[in-house]
N, C-alpha and C positions, 0 to 999 in steps of 0.2 A: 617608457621608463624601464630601465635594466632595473633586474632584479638581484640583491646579493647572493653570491654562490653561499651554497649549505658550504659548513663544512664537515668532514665524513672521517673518524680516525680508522686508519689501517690496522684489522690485525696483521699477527707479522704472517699467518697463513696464507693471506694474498701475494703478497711479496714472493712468500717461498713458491708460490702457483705462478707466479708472472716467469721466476727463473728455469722451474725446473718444465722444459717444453715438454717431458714423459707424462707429465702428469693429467688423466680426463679434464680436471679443472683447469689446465693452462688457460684454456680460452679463455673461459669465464673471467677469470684473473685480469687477463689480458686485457678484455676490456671493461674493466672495472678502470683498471689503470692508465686508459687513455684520456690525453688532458678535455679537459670540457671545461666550456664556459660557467656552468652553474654549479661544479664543485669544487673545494678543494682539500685535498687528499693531506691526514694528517698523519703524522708519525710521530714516534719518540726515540729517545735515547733507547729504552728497553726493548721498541720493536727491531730498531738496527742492528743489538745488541744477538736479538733471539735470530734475527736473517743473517749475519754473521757468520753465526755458529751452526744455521743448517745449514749455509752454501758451502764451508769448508770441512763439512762433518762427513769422512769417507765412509760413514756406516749408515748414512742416511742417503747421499746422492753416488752411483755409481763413478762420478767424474765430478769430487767436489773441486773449488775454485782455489789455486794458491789466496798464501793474502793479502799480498797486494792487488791482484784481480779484485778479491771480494772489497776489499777498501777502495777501490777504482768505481766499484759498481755502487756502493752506497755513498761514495760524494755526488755520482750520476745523479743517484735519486733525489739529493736534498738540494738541486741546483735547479731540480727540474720547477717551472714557472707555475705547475698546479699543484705540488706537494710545498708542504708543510712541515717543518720543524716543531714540535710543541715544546717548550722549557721545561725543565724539573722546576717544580712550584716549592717555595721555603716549606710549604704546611703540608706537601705530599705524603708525607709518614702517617701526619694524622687523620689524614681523609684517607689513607688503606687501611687502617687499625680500624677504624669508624664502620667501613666495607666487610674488615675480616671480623668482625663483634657480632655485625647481622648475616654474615656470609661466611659462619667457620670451615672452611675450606684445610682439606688437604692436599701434600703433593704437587704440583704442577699448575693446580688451581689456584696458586696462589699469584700466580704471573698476571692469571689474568685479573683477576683483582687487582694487581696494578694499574692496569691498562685503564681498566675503570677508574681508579682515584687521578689517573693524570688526564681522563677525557673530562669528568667532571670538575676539574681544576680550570681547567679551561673552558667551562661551557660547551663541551664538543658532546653531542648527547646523540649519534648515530654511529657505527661502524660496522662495516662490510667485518664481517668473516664468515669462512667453512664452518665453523665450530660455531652453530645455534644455540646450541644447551650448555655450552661453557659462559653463555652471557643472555641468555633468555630469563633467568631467575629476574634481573633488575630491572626495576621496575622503571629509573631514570634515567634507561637509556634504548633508543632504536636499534634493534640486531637487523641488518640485512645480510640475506643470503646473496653472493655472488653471481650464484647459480641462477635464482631466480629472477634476479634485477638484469642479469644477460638475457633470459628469454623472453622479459617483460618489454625490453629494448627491442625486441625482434619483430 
């Protein structure tokens, strides 16, 4: 009897790791992101949003993408058979307020507290990213490391 694929939300760090091949973590990335039967890979509007703007951002990648490349490349990804679209949820406002109440967060922190109110909007309660301690605090949700789950795979 087949068993349900997990499903895993993407931070947008993987994503940025899948594109930029300079990076030590490509690999890792790399194959986090390849399709597999027992997951499937989830995103949102706000990780697109965030992969967007690092793939076209010339102060962050030496050879960022025009944009219609980078809009070529994130229709690629939501087309693809083991990613994932998650919806903006009507009550999302108030499951981040709820987040940022026990999580007062500043700066930048506050993104990923997003990512949180739209994983647990949807019952998505693991995600792959680089950034451990940007989401290690909560308690209802699995952090995986990319890095580790690549060597664990080996």
């Amino acid at each position: 009897m087949a068993t349900e694929p997990k499903y895993i939300y993407l931070d947008t760090n993987v994503l940025a790791y899948v594109a930029n091949t300079k990076a030590p973590q490509h690999r890792a990335a790399l194959e986090i992101f390849r399709p597999s039967e027992i997951e499937i890979l989830c995103v949102s509007s706000q990780v697109l949003a965030e992969f967007y703007s690092y793939i076209t951002n010339p102060a962050i990648l030496a050879k960022p993408l025009e944009a219609t490349e980078a809009i070529s490349r994130i229709k690629r990804i939501c087309q693809m058979p083991h990613v994932y679209l998650l919806s903006t949820p009507l009550d999302l406002f108030e499951g981040w307020m709820r987040l940022l109440e026990e999580q007062p967060v500043t700066n930048g922190g506050i993104f990923d507290l997003l990512h949180i109110a739209i994983m647990l909007a949807h019952q998505v309660t693991s995600i792959y990213t680089f950034n451990i301690k940007d989401f290690s605090w909560c308690s209802q949700i699995e952090v995986i490391d990319p890095s580790q789950q690549c060597a664990d795979r080996s």
